[in-house]
C-alpha positions in Angstrom: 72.7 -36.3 79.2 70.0 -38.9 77.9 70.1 -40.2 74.3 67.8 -38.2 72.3 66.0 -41.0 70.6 63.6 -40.4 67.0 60.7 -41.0 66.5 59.9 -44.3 64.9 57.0 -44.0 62.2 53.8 -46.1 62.9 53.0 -48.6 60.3 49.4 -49.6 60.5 49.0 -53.1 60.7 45.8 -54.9 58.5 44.4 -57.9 60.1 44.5 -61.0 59.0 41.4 -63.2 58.0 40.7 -65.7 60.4 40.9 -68.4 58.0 44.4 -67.7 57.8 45.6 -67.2 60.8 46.7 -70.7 62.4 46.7 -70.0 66.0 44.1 -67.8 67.3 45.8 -65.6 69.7 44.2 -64.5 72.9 43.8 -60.6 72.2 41.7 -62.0 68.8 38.8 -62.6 71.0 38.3 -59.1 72.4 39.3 -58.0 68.4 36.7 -59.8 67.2 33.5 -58.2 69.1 34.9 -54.5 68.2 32.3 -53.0 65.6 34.8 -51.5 63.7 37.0 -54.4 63.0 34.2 -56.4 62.1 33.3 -54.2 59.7 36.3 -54.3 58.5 36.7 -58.0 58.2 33.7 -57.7 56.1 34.9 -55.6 53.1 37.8 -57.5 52.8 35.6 -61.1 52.5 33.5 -59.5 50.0 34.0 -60.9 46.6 35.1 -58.0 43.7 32.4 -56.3 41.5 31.0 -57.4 38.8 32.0 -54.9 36.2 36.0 -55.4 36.9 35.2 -59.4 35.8 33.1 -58.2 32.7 35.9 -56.0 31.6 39.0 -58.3 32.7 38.6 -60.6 29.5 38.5 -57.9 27.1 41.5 -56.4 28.6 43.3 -59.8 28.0 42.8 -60.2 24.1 45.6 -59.2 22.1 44.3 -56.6 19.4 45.0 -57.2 15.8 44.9 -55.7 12.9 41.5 -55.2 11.0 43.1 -55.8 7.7 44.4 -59.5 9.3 41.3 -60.4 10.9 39.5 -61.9 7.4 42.8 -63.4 6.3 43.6 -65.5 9.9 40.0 -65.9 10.6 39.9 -64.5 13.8 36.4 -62.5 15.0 36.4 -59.2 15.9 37.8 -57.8 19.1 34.3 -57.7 21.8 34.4 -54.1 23.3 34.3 -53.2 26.4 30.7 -54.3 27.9 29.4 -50.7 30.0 26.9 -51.7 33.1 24.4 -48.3 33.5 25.4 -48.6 37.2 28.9 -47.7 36.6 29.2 -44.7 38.3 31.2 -42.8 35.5 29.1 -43.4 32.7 26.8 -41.4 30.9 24.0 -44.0 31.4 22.9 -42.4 34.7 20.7 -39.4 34.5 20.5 -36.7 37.2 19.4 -37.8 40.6 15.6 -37.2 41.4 12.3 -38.0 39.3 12.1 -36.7 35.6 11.2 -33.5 34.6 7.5 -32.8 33.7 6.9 -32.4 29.7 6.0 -28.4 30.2 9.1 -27.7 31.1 11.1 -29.9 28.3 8.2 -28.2 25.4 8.5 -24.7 26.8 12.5 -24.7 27.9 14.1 -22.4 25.3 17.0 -24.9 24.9 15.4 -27.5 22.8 16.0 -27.9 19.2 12.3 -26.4 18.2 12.4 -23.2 20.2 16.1 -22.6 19.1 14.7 -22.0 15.4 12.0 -19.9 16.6 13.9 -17.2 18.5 11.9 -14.9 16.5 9.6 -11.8 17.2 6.3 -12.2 14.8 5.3 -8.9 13.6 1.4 -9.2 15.0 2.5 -8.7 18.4 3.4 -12.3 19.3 6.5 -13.7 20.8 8.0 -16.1 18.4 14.1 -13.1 14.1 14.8 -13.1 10.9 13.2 -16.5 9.3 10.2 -14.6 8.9 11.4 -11.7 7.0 12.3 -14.7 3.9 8.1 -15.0 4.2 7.3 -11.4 4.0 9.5 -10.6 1.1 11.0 -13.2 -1.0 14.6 -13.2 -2.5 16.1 -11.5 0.8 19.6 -12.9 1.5 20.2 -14.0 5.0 22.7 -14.9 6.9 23.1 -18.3 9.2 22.0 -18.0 12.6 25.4 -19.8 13.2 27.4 -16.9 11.9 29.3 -14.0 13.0 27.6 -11.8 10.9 24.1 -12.9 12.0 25.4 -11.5 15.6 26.9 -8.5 14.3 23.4 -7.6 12.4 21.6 -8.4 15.9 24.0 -6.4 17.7 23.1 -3.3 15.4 19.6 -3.9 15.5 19.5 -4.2 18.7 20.4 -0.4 19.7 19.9 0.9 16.2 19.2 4.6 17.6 22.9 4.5 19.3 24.6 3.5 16.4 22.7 5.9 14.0 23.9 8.6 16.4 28.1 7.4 17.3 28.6 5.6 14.4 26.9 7.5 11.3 30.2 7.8 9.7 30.5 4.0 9.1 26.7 2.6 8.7 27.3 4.3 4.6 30.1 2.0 4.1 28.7 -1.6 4.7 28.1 -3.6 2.2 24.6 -3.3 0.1 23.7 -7.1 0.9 23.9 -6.5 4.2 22.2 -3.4 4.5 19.1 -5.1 3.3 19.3 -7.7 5.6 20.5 -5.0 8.7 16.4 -3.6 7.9 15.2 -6.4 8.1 16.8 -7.4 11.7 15.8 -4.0 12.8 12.1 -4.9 11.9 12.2 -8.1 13.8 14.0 -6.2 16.7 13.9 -2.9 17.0 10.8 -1.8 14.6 9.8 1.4 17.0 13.1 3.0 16.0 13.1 3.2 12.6 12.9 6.5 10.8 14.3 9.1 8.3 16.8 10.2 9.9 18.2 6.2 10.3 17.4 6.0 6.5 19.5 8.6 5.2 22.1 7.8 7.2 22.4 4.4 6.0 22.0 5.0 2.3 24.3 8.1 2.0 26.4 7.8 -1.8 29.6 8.2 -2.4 29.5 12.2 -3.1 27.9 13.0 0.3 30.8 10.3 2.5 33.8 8.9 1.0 33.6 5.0 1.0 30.0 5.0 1.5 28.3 1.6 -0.7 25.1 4.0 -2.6 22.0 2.8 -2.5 21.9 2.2 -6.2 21.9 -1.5 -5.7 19.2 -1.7 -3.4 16.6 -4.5 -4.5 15.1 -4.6 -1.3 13.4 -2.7 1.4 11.6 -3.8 4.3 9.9 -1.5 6.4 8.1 -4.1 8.0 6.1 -2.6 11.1 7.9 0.9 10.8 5.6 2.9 8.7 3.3 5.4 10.2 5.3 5.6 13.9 8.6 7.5 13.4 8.5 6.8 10.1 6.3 8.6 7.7 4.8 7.5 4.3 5.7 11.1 3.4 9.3 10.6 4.7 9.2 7.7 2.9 8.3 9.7 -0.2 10.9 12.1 0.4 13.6 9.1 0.8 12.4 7.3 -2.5 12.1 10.2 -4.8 15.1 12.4 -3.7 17.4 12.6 -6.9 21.3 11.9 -7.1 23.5 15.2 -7.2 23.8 16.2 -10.9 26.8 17.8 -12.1 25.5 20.9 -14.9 28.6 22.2 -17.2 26.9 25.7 -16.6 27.1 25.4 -12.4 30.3 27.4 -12.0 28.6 30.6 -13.6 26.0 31.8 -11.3 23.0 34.1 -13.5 22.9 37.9 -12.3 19.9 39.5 -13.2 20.8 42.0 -14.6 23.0 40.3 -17.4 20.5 37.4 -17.5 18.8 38.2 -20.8 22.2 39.5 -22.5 23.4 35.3 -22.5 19.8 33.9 -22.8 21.1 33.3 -26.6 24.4 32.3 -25.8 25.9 28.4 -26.2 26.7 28.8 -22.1 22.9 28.8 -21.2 21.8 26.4 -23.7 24.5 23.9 -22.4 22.6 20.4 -21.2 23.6 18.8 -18.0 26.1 16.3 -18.2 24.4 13.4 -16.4 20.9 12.8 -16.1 19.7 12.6 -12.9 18.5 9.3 -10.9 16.2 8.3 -8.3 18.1 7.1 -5.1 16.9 3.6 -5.7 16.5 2.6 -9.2 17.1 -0.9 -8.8 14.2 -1.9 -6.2 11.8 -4.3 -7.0 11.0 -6.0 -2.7 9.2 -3.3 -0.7 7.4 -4.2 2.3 5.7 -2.2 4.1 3.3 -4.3 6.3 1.8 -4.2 9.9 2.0 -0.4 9.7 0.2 1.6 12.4 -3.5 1.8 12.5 -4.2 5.0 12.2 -1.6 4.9 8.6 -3.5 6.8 5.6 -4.0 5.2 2.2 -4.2 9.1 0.9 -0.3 8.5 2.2 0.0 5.7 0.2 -1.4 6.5 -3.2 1.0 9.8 -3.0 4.3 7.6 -2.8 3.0 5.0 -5.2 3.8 6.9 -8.7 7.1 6.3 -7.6 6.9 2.6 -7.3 6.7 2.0 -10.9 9.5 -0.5 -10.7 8.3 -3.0 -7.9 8.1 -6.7 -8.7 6.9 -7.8 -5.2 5.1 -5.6 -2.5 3.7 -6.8 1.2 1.0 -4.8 2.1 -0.3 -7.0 5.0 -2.4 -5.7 8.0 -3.2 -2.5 6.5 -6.5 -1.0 7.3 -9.3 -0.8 4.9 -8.8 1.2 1.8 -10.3 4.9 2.2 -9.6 8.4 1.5 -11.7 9.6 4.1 -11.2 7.1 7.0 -12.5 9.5 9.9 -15.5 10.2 8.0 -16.9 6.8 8.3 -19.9 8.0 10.7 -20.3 11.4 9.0 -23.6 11.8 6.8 -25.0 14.9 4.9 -28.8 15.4 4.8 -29.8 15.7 1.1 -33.7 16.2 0.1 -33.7 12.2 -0.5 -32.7 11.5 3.2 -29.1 11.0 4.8 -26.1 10.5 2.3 -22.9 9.1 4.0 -19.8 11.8 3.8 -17.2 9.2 2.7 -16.9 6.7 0.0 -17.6 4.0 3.1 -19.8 3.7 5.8 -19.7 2.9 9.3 -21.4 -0.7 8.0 -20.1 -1.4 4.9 -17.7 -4.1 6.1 -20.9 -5.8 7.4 -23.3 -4.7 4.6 -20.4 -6.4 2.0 -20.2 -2.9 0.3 -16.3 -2.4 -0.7 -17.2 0.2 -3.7 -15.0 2.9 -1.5 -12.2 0.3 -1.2 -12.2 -1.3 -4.4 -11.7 2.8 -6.1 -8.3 2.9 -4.0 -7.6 -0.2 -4.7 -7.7 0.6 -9.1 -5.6 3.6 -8.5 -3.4 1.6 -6.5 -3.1 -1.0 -8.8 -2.3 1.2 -12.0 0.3 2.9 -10.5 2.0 -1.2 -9.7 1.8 -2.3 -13.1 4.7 -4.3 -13.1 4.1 -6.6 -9.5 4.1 -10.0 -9.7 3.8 -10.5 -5.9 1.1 -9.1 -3.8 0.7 -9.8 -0.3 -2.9 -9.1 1.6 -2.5 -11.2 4.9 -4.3 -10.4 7.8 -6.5 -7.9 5.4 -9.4 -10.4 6.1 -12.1 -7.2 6.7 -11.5 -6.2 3.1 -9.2 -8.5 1.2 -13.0 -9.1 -0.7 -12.7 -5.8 -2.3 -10.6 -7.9 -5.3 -13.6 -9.3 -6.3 -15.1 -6.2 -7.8 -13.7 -6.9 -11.2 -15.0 -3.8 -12.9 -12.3 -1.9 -11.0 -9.5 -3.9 -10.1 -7.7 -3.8 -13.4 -6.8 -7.5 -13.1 -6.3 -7.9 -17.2 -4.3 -4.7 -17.7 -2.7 -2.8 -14.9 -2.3 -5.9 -12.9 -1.9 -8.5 -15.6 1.2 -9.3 -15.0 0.7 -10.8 -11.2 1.0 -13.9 -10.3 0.7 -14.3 -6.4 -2.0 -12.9 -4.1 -1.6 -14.1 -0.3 -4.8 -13.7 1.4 -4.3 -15.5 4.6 -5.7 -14.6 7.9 -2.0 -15.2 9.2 -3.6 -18.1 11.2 -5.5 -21.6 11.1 -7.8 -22.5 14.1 -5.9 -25.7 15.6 -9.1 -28.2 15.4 -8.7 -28.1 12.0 -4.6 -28.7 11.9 -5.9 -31.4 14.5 -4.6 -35.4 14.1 -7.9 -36.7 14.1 -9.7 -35.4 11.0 -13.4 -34.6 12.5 -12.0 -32.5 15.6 -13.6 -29.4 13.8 -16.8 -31.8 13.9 -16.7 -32.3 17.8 -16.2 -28.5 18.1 -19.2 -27.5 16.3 -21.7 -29.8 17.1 -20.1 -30.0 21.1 -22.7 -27.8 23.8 -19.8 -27.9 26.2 -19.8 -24.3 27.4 -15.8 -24.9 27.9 -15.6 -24.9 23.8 -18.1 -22.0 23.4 -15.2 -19.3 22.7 -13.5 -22.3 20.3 -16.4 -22.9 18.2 -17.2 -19.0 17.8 -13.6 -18.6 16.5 -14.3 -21.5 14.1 -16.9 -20.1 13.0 -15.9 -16.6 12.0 -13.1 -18.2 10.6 -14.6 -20.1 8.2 -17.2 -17.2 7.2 -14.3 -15.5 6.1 -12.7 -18.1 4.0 -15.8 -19.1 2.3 -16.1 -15.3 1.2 -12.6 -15.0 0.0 -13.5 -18.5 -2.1 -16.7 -16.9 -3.6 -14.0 -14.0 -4.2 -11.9 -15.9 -5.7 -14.0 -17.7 -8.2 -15.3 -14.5 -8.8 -12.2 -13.0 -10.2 -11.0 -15.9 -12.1 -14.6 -16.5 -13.8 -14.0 -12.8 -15.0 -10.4 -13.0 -16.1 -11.8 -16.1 -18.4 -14.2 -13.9 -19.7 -11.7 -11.7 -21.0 -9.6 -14.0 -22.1 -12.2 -15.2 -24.7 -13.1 -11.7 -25.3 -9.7 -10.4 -26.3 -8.3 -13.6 -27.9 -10.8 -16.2 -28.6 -9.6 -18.7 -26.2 -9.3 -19.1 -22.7 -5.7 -20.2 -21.8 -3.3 -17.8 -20.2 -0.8 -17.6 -23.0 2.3 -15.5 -22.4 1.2 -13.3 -25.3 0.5 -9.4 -26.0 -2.5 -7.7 -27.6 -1.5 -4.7 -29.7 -3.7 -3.1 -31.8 -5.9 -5.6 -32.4 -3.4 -8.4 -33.0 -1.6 -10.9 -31.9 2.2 -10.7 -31.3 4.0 -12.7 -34.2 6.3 -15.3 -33.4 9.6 -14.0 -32.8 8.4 -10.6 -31.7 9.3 -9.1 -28.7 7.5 -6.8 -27.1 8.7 -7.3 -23.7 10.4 -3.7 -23.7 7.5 -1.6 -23.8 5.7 -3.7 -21.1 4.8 -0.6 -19.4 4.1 1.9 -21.9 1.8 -1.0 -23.7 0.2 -1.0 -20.2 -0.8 2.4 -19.1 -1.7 3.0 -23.3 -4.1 -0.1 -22.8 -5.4 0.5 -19.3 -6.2 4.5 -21.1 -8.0 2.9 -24.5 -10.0 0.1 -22.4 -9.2 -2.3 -24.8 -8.7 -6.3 -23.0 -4.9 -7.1 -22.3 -4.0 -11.1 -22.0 -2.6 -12.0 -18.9 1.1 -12.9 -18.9 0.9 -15.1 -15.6 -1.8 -17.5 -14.4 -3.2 -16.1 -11.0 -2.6 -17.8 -7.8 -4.3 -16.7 -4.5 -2.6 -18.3 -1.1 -4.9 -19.1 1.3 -2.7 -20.0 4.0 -4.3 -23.6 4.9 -2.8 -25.3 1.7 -2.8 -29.2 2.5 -6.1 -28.5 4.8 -8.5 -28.5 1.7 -10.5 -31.7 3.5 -10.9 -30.4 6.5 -11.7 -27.2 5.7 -14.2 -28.0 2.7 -15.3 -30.1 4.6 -16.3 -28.0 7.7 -17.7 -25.0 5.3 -20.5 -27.1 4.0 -21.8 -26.8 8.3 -21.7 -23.5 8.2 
């Protein structure tokens, strides 16, 4: 049989350069014209890159000891020097021109847009950094946080939750039940009502480990009020009382032995706790953006029972009225046509805010304690303030110290880099800035009221100042039967009764506060001083 013989492995052979090779063998010549051995030849002739010589001397230095490099005198190891046309490093950007600057301003992952992941509350599409705006002192959570996702999460399918897990809502904390309405305002506003409410701020007797609402220092309703929820839900939620516990409750009253223990110690026994509104502690109530059609009747009903409030957002509501469907109603009279309501269809236009400034005074002596007011985007009759003979701004009200009247925006000419922008805007015939200029213009009709407004209310405040205390500085003082608190006499207790007694007797009450009004364009004054004087 023939010898079975194995295989042998190949071992490829590399050329040789030419320059090395001392006799040229025959075969070399037909080597030589073959494409791919020339091709060959070449790579290996080519001289190393660059980057490997650039880096070789850094590689040779011994390394030393920082410490030992000021003591021997010997300079500082170079790094490593990176070319950009290394193919590893970082240097290199994607392949293909750049991207226009649309898409890097208006791609949700730059730094901007990533703060304003956020849903305004007049309809446009910019969470929760707003709510700190709306109603100051709210405690919120870092958008970094696990809780800041947890609070979106329930927010986010409120309704669901409300419905599977009504058993455990009761038990979270209170600080985080303020902050849970106000993620639900930003998120899921349509969703909010009674029902929700309850729920949330069930006490301890009605569920075991449930937090109370006793707490509670604030309340945003932002946006909810006047869709699911009601103002007289609301009223309902606010002025329900804690369950009482009477020493008499275990002996029911028959009727027929009623009057036999009329005289008895049993029937004249007094309960043994007094009972308490289910939020006694709030002060932050917001009820802004409501729905159009909400009714101020609504309002002044619920606001006897917001004695206590320090701070109250009232922005975008609707002009003040009682009768707001009467507006185009008249009654013929021997003397000609008499409008139904307290308001016409034209009083916005004719300046006429008698009907609004009478809501406003019962409004405001019902909120005898508020400090902060907010009236943004209440631009058709945030003027109503300046009828000082009925807003009780010296007595019910003398306590506040911020009004925001904003229009909740600024037109952009005036925020512009160059300071006469506005000017090229009004005085330009470009039919392109026709819609611009009529913007600016009713925009600056508007502020220039609310200044006269302004000056209006202050010039009147002065002139009860000098009226009730012979001098016109806002002292923190009291006026008490015709004198001046003494020094060391404190009458801040009876605030309120002092109040309502005062506002009832007419006599002038000192402010406490100075007044500020926010106009919203703070920093602006030039421009917008400015621009006024060409209207």
């Amino acid at each position: 049989m023939p010898k079975k013989r194995a295989p042998q492995p190949h071992k490829p052979t590399t050329p040789v350069h030419p320059s090395l090779s001392s006799k040229p063998s025959s075969h070399s010549a037909v080597v030589d014209h073959s494409v791919n051995n020339l091709l060959h030849r070449l790579r290996i002739s080519q001289t190393p890159p660059a980057h490997t010589d650039k880096l070789r001397p850094s590689l040779n230095i011994e390394s030393v000891h920082p410490s030992l490099n000021t003591i021997l005198q010997i300079p500082d190891t170079p790094g490593p020097r990176l070319d950009g046309s290394l193919v590893g490093s970082r240097r290199r950007g994607p392949p293909g021109p750049a991207p226009p600057r649309s898409w890097l301003s208006q791609s949700k992952y730059t730094a901007k847009q990533a703060q304003k992941k956020t849903l305004n509350l007049d309809g446009s599409k910019e969470l929760v950094g707003l709510s700190e705006e709306r109603l100051p002192g709210l405690d919120l959570p870092d958008r970094r946080t696990l809780l800041h996702q947890t609070l979106k999460a329930l927010a986010e399918r409120w309704n669901w939750h409300v419905q599977y897990n009504q058993y455990y809502l009761a038990t979270i904390p209170v600080r985080h039940k303020q902050a849970l309405l106000s993620y639900i305002a930003d998120l899921n506003r349509d969703d909010v009502d009674h029902i929700g409410l309850e729920t949330l701020f069930l006490d301890e007797t009605q569920l075991e480990g449930a937090t109370g609402s006793e707490t509670v220092t604030h309340l945003d309703l932002s946006a909810a009020v006047g869709k699911r929820l009601k103002l007289k839900d609301l009223k309902d939620i606010l002025t329900r009382f804690a369950a009482t516990d009477y020493a008499s409750s275990s002996a029911p009253l028959a009727s027929d032995s009623t009057q036999d223990r009329w005289d008895t110690e049993e029937s004249l026994a007094l309960p043994t706790s007094v009972p308490t509104p289910r939020f006694p502690s709030l002060t932050h109530l917001s009820l802004s953006y409501p729905h159009p059609n909400v009714s101020w009747r609504s309002l002044l009903a619920v606001s006897p029972h917001l004695s206590t409030l320090t701070h109250l957002s009232l922005a975008g509501w609707p002009l003040p009225s009682l009768t707001p469907n009467s507006t185009t109603a008249y009654r013929v009279t021997p003397r000609g046509p008499v409008s139904y309501g307290t308001s016409h269809f034209y009083s916005v236009l004719d300046g006429d805010y008698n009907g609004a400034a009478s809501v406003l005074r019962r409004l405001c002596r019902d909120t005898y304690c508020l400090r902060w007011l907010d009236l943004a985007a209440c631009s058709g009759w945030v003027c109503a303030l300046g009828y000082t003979d009925e807003i009780e701004w010296c007595r019910a009200w003398s306590g506040l110290e911020t009004v925001k009247i904003g229009q909740g925006r600024v037109p952009g000419c005036l925020k512009a880099e160059s300071d006469w922008e506005w000017a090229r805007v009004l005085h330009d015939s470009d039919e392109t800035r026709k819609v611009e200029k009529t913007e600016l213009l009713d925009w600056l009709r508007i502020e220039k009221a609310k200044l006269e407004m302004v000056k209006a209310v202050k010039s009147a405040i002065m002139e009860s100042s000098l009226s009730g205390t012979g001098s016109g500085s806002f002292e923190r003082m009291g006026h008490r039967d015709g004198r001046r608190r003494a020094v060391g006499e404190n009458w801040d207790l009876d605030v309120r009764n002092d109040r309502s007694k005062e506002a009832s007797k007419g006599s002038p009450i000192v402010r406490k506060a100075r007044l500020t009004f926010v106009t919203g364009w703070e920093g602006l004054e030039l421009n917008v001083e400015r621009a006024m004087q060409q209207v």
